[in-house]
Backbone as numpy.savetxt, mean C-alpha at the origin, in Angstrom:
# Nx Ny Nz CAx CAy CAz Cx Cy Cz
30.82 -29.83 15.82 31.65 -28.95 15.05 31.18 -29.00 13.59
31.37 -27.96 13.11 30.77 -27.81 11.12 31.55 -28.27 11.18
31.69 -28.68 9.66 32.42 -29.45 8.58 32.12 -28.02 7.47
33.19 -28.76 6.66 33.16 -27.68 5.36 31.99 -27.65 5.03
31.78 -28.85 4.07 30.42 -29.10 3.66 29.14 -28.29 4.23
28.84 -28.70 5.35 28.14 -27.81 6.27 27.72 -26.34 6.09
29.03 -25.99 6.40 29.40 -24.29 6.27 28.86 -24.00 4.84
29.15 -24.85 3.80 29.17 -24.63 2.13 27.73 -24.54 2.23
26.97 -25.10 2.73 25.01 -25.60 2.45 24.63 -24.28 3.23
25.16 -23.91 4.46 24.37 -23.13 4.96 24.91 -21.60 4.97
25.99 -21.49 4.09 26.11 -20.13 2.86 25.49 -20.62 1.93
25.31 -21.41 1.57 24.61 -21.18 0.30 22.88 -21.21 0.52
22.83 -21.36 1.49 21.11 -21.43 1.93 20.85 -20.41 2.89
21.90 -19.68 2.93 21.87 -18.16 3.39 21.73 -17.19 2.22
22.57 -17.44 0.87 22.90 -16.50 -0.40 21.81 -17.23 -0.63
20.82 -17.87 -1.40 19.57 -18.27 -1.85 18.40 -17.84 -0.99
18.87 -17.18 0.47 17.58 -16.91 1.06 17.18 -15.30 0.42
18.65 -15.00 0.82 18.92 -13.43 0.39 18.31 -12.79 -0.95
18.38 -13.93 -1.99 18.14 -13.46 -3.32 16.88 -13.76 -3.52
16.00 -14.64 -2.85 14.60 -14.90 -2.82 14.52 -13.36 -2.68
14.41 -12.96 -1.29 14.20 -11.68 -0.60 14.21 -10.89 -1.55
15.31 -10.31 -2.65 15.94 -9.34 -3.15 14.88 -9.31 -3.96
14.26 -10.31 -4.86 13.42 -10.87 -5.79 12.16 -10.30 -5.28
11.79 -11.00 -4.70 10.77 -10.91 -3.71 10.45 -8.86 -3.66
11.13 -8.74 -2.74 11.01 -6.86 -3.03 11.09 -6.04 -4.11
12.17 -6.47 -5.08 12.18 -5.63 -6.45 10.36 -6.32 -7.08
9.87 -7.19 -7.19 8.42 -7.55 -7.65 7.88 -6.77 -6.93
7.25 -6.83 -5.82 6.93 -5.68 -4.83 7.11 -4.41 -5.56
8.27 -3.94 -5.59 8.46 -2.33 -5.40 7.74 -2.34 -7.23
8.17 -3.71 -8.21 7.73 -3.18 -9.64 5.87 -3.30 -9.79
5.03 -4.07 -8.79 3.61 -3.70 -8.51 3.25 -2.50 -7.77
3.78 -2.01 -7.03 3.28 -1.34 -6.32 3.86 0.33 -7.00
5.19 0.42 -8.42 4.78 1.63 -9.03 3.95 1.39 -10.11
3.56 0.08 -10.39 2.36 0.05 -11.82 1.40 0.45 -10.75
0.70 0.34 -9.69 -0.45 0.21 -9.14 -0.59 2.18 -9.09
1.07 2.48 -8.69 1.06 4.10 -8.24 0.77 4.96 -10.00
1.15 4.26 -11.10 1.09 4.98 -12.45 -0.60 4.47 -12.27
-0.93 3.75 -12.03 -2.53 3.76 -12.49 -3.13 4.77 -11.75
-2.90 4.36 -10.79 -3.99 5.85 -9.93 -3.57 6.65 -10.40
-2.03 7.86 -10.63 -1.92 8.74 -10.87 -2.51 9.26 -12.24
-2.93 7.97 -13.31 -3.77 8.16 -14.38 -4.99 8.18 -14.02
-5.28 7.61 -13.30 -7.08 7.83 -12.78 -7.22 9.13 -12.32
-6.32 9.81 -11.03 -6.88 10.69 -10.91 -6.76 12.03 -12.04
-5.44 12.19 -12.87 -5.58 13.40 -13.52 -6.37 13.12 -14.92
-7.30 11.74 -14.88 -8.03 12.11 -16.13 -9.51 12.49 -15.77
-9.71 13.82 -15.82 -10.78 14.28 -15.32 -12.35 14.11 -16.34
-11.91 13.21 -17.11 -13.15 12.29 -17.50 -13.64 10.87 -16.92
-12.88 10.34 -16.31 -13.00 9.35 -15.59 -13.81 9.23 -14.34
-14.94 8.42 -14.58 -15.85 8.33 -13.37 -15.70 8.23 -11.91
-14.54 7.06 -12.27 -14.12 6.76 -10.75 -13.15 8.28 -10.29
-12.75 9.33 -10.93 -12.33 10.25 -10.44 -13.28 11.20 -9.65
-14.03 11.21 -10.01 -15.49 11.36 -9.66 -16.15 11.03 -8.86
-16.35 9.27 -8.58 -16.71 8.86 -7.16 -15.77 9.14 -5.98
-14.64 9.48 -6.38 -13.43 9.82 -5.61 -13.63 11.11 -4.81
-14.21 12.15 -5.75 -14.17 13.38 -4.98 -15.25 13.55 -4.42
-16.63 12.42 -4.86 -17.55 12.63 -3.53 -17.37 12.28 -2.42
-16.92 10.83 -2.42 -16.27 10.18 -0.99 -15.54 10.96 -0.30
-14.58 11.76 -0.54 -13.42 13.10 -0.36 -14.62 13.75 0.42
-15.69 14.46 -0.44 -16.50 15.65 -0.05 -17.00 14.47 1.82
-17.72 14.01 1.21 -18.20 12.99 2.63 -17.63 13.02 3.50
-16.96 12.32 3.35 -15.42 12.07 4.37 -15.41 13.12 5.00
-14.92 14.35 4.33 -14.92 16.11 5.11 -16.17 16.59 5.31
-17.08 16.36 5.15 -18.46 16.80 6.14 -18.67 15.88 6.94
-18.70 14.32 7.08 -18.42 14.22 8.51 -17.39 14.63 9.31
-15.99 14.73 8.79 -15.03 15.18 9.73 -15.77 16.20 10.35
-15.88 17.33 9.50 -16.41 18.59 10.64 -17.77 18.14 11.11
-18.73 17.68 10.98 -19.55 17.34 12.37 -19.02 16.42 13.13
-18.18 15.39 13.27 -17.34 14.97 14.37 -16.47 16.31 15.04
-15.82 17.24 14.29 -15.35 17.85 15.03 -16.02 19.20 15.63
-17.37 19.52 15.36 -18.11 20.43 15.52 -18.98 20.09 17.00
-19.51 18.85 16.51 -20.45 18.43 17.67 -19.68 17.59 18.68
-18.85 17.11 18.59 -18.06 15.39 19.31 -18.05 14.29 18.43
-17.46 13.50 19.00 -17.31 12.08 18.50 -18.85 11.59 18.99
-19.69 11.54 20.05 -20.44 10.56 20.52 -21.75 11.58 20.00
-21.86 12.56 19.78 -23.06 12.98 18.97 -23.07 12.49 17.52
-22.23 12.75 17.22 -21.75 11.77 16.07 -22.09 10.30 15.75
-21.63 9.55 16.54 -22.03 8.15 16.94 -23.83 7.55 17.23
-24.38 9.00 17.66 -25.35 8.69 17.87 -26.64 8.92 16.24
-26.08 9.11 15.31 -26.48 9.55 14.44 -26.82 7.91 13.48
């Protein structure tokens, strides 16, 4: 059977897990919109190089898509 005590440690090591967590995600969510303001500055500064390597990889990317989707996947593969 708990005891008070008991009950007291393991609310309170329930409310301390919770607020790790809470912690834990608000850091999260505050890296991951600095990470979203940087790119969104990378891409609309259209002096920026890496905006640039960006839209060749883009171009790439979509000319293989359409010869994967032109010829097959395994003509493709064989390349």
């Amino acid at each position: 059977m708990l005891t008070a005590v008991t009950i007291a440690r393991t609310r309170t090591l329930a409310d301390y897990e919770l607020q790790l967590q809470e912690e834990r995600m608000s850091l999260e969510h505050y890296h991951l919109s600095q990470f979203w303001d940087l790119h969104s500055q990378r891409m609309t500064d259209t002096r920026n190089e890496d905006n640039d390597a960006i839209k060749s990889a883009m171009q790439i990317l979509r000319r293989n898509n359409n010869i994967v989707m032109e010829t097959g996947f395994d003509e493709y593969a064989k390349q």
